[in-house]
Biotite code that builds the C-alpha atoms (Angstrom):
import biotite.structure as struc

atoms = struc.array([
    struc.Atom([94.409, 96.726, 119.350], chain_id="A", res_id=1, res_name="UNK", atom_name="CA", element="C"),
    struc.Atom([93.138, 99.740, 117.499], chain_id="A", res_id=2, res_name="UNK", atom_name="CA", element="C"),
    struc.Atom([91.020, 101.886, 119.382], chain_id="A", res_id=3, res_name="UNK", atom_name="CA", element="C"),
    struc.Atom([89.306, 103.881, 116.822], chain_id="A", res_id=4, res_name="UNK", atom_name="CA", element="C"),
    struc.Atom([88.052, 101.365, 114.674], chain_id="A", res_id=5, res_name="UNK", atom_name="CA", element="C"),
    struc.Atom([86.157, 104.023, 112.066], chain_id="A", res_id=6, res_name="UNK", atom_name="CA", element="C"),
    struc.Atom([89.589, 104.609, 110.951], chain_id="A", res_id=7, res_name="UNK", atom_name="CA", element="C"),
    struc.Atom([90.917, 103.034, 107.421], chain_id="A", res_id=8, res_name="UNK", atom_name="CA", element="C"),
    struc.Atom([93.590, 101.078, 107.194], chain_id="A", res_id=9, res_name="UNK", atom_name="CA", element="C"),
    struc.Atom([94.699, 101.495, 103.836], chain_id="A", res_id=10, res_name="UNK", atom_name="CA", element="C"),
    struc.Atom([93.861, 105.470, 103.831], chain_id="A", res_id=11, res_name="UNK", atom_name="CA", element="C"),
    struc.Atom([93.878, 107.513, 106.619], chain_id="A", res_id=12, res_name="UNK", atom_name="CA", element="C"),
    struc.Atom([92.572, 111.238, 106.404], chain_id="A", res_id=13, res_name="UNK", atom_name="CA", element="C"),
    struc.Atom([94.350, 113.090, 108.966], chain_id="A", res_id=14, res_name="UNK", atom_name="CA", element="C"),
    struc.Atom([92.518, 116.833, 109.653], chain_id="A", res_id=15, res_name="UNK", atom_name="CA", element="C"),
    struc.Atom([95.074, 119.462, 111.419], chain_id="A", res_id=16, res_name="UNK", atom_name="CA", element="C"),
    struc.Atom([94.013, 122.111, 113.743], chain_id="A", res_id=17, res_name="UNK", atom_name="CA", element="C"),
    struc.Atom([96.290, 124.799, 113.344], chain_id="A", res_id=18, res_name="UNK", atom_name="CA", element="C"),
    struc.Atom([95.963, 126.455, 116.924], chain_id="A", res_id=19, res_name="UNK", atom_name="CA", element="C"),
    struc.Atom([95.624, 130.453, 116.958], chain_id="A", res_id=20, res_name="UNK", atom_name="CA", element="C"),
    struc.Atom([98.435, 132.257, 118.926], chain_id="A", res_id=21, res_name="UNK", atom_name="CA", element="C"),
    struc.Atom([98.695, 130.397, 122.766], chain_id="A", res_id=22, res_name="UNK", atom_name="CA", element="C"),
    struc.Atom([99.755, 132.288, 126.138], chain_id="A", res_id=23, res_name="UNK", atom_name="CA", element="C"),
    struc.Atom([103.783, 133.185, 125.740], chain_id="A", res_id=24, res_name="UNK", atom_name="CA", element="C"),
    struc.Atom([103.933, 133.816, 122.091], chain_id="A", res_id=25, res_name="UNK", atom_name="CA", element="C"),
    struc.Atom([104.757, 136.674, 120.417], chain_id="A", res_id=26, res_name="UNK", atom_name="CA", element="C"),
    struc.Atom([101.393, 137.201, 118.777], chain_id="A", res_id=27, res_name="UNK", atom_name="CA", element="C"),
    struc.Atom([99.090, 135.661, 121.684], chain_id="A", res_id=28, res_name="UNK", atom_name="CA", element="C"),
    struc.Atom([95.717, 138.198, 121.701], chain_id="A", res_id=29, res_name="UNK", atom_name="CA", element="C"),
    struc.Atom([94.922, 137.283, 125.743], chain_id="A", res_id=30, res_name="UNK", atom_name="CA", element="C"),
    struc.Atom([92.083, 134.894, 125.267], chain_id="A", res_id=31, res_name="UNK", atom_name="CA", element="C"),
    struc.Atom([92.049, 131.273, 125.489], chain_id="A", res_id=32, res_name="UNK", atom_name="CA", element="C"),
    struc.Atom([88.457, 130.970, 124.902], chain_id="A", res_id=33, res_name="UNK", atom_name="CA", element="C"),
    struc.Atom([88.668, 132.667, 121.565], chain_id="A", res_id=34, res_name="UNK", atom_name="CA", element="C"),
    struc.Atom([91.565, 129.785, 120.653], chain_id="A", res_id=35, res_name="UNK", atom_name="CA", element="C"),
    struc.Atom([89.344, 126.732, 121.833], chain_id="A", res_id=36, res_name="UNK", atom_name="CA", element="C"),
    struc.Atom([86.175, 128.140, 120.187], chain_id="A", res_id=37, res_name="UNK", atom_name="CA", element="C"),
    struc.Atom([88.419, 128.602, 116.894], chain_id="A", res_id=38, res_name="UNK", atom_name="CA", element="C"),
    struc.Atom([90.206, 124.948, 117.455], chain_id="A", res_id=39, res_name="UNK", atom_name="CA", element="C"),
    struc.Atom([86.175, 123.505, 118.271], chain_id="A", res_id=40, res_name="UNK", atom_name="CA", element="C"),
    struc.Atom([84.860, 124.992, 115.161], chain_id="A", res_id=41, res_name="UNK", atom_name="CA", element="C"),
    struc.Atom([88.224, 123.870, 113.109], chain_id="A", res_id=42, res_name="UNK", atom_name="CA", element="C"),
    struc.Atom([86.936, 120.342, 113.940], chain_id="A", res_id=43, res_name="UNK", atom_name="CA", element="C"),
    struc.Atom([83.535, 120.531, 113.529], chain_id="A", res_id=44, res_name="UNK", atom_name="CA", element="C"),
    struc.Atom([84.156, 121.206, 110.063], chain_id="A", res_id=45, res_name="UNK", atom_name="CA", element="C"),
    struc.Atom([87.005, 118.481, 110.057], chain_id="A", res_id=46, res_name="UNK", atom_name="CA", element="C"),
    struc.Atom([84.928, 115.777, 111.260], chain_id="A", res_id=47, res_name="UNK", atom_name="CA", element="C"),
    struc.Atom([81.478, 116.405, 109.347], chain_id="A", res_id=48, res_name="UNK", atom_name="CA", element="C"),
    struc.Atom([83.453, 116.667, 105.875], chain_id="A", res_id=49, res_name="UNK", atom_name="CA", element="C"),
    struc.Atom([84.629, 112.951, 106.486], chain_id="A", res_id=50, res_name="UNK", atom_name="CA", element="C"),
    struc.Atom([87.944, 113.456, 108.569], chain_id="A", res_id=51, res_name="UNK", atom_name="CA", element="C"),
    struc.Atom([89.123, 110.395, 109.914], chain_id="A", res_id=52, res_name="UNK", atom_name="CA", element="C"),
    struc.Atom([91.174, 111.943, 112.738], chain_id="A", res_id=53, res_name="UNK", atom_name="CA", element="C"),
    struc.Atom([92.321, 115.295, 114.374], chain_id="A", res_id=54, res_name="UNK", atom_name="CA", element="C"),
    struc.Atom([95.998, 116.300, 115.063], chain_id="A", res_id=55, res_name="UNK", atom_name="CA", element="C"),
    struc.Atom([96.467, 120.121, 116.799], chain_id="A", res_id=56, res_name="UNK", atom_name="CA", element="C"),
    struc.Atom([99.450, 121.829, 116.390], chain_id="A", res_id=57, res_name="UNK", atom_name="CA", element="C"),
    struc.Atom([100.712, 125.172, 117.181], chain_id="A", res_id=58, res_name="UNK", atom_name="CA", element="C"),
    struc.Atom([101.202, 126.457, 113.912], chain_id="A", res_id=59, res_name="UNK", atom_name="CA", element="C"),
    struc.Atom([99.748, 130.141, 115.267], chain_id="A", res_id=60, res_name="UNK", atom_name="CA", element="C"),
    struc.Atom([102.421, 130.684, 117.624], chain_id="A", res_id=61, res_name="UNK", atom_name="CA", element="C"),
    struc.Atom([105.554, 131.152, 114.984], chain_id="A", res_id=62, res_name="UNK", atom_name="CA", element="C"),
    struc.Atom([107.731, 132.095, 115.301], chain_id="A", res_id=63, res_name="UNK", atom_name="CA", element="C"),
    struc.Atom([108.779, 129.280, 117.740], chain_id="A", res_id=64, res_name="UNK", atom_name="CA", element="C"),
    struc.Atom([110.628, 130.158, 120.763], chain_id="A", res_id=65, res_name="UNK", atom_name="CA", element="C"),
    struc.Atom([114.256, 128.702, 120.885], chain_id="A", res_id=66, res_name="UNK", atom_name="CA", element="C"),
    struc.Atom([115.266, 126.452, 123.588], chain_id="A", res_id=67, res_name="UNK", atom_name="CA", element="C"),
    struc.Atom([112.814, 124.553, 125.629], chain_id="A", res_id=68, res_name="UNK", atom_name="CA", element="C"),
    struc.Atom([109.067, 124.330, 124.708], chain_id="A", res_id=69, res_name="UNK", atom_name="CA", element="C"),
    struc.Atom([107.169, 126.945, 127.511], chain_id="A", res_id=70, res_name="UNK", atom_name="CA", element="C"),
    struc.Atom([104.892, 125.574, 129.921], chain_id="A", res_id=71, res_name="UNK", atom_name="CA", element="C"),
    struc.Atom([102.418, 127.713, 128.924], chain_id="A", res_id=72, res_name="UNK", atom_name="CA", element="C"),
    struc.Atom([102.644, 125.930, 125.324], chain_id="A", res_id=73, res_name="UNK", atom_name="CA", element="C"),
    struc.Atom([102.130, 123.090, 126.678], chain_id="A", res_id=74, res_name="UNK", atom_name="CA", element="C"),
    struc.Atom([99.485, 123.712, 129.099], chain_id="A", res_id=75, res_name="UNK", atom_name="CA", element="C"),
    struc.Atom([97.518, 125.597, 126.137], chain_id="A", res_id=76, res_name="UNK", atom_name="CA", element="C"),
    struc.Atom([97.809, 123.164, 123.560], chain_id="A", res_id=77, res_name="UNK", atom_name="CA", element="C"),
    struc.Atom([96.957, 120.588, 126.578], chain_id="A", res_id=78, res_name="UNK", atom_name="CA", element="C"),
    struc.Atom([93.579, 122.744, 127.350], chain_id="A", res_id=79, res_name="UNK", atom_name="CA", element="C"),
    struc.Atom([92.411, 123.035, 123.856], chain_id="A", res_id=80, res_name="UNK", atom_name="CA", element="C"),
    struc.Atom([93.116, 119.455, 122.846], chain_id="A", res_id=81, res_name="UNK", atom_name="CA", element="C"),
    struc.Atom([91.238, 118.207, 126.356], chain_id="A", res_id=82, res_name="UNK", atom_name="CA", element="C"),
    struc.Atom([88.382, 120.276, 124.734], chain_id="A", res_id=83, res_name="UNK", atom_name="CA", element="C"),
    struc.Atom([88.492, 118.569, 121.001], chain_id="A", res_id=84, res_name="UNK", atom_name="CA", element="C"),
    struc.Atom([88.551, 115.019, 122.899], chain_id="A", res_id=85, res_name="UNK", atom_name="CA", element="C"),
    struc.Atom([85.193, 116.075, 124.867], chain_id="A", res_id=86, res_name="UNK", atom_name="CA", element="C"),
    struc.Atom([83.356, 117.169, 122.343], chain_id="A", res_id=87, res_name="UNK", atom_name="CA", element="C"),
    struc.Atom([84.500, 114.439, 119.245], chain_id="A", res_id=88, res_name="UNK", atom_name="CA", element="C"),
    struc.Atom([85.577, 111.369, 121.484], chain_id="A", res_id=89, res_name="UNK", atom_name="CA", element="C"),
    struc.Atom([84.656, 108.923, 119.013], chain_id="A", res_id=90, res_name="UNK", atom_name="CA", element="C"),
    struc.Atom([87.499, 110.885, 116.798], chain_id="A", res_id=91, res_name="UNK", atom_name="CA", element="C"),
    struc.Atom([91.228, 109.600, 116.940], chain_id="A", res_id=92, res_name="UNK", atom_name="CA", element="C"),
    struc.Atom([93.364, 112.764, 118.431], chain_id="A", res_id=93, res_name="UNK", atom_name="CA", element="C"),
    struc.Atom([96.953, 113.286, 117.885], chain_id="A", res_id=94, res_name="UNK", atom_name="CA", element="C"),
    struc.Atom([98.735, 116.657, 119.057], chain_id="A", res_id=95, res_name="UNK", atom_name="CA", element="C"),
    struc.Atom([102.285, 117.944, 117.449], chain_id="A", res_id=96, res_name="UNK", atom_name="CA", element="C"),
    struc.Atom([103.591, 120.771, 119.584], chain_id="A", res_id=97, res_name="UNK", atom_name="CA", element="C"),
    struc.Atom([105.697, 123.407, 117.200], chain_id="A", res_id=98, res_name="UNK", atom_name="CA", element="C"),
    struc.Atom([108.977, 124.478, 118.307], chain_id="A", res_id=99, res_name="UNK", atom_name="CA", element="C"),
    struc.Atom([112.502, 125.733, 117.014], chain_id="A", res_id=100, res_name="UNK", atom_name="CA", element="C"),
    struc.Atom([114.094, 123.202, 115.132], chain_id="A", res_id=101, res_name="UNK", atom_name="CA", element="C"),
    struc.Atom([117.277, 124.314, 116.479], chain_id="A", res_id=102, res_name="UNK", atom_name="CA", element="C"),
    struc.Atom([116.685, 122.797, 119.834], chain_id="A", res_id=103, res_name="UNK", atom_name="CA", element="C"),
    struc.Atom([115.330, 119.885, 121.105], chain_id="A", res_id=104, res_name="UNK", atom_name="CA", element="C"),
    struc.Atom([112.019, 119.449, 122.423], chain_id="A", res_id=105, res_name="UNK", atom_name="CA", element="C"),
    struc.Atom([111.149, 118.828, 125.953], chain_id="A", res_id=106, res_name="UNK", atom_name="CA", element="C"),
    struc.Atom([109.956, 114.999, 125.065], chain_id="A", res_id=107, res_name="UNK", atom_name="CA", element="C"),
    struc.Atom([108.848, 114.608, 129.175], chain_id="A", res_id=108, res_name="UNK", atom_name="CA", element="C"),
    struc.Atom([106.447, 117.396, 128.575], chain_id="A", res_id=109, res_name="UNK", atom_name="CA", element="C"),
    struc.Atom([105.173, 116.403, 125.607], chain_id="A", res_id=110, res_name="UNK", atom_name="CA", element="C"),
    struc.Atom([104.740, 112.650, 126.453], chain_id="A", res_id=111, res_name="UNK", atom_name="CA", element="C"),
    struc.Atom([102.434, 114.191, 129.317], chain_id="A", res_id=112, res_name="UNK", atom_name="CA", element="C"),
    struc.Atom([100.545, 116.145, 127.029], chain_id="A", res_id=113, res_name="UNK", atom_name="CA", element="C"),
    struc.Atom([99.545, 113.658, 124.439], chain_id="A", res_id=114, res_name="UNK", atom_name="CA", element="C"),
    struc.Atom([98.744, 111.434, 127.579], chain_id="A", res_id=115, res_name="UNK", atom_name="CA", element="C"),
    struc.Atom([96.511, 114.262, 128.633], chain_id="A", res_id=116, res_name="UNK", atom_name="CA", element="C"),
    struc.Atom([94.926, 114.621, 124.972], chain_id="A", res_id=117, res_name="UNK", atom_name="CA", element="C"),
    struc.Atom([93.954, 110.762, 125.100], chain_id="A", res_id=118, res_name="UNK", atom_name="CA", element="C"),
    struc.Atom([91.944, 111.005, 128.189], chain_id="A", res_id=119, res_name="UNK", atom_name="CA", element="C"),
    struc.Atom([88.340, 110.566, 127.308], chain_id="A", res_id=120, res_name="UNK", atom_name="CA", element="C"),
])
C-alpha cells in the first residue's frame, strides 16, 4: 500500500537535498545546526514549489572517504533527515548516503538509517 498517497503515479517529482559538509569530512565547518537549518530551508523551498518528495544526500561531503561509510556520516545524515521528516511528514523521504565508488557501502548501516528517516 502506498503511504504517501499525494504522490503521482505516472510522474513523480523527486526534490534532493544536497547536505552541506557533515562531521568527518574534509570540508565539515563544526556546526550541525548550520547543516539542518540549510537542509530545512532546502525543503521548504522543495515542497512549496510543488515537490512531490525529498531525498538527502551527502553531496557536500566530497570527496567521499574510501572504505567504509563513517559513523559520523551516518549519524549526520540520520539527524538531519529525522529533522526534514518532523517538520514535512506528510512528504515522502528517501536518503542516499554518498560514498567512494571504489568500495562498498556499509548496507547494515544504511538500512538503519533510512529506517530511522521513516520514523514519523
Amino acid at each position: 500500500m502506498l503511504r504517501y498517497t499525494t504522490m503521482r503515479l505516472v510522474r513523480t517529482l523527486i526534490g534532493m537535498v544536497h547536505l552541506q559538509p557533515l562531521p568527518g569530512s574534509p570540508r565539515w565547518q563544526g556546526s550541525m545546526a548550520r547543516v539542518i537549518e540549510a537542509a530545512l530551508a532546502d525543503a521548504q523551498a522543495l515542497v512549496e514549489g510543488g515537490i512531490d518528495a525529498l531525498l538527502v544526500e551527502n553531496f557536500g561531503d566530497a570527496p567521499f572517504a574510501a572504505g567504509r561509510v563513517e559513523a559520523a556520516t551516518v549519524a549526520g545524515v540520520t539527524a538531519v533527515a529525522a529533522e526534514i521528516r518532523r517538520a514535512f511528514a506528510e512528504t515522502a523521504l528517501g536518503v542516499n548516503v554518498l560514498d567512494d565508488v571504489r568500495n562498498p557501502v556499509d548496507r547494515g548501516r544504511v538500512e538503519r538509517l533510512v529506517a530511522a528517516a521513516r520514523r514519523p
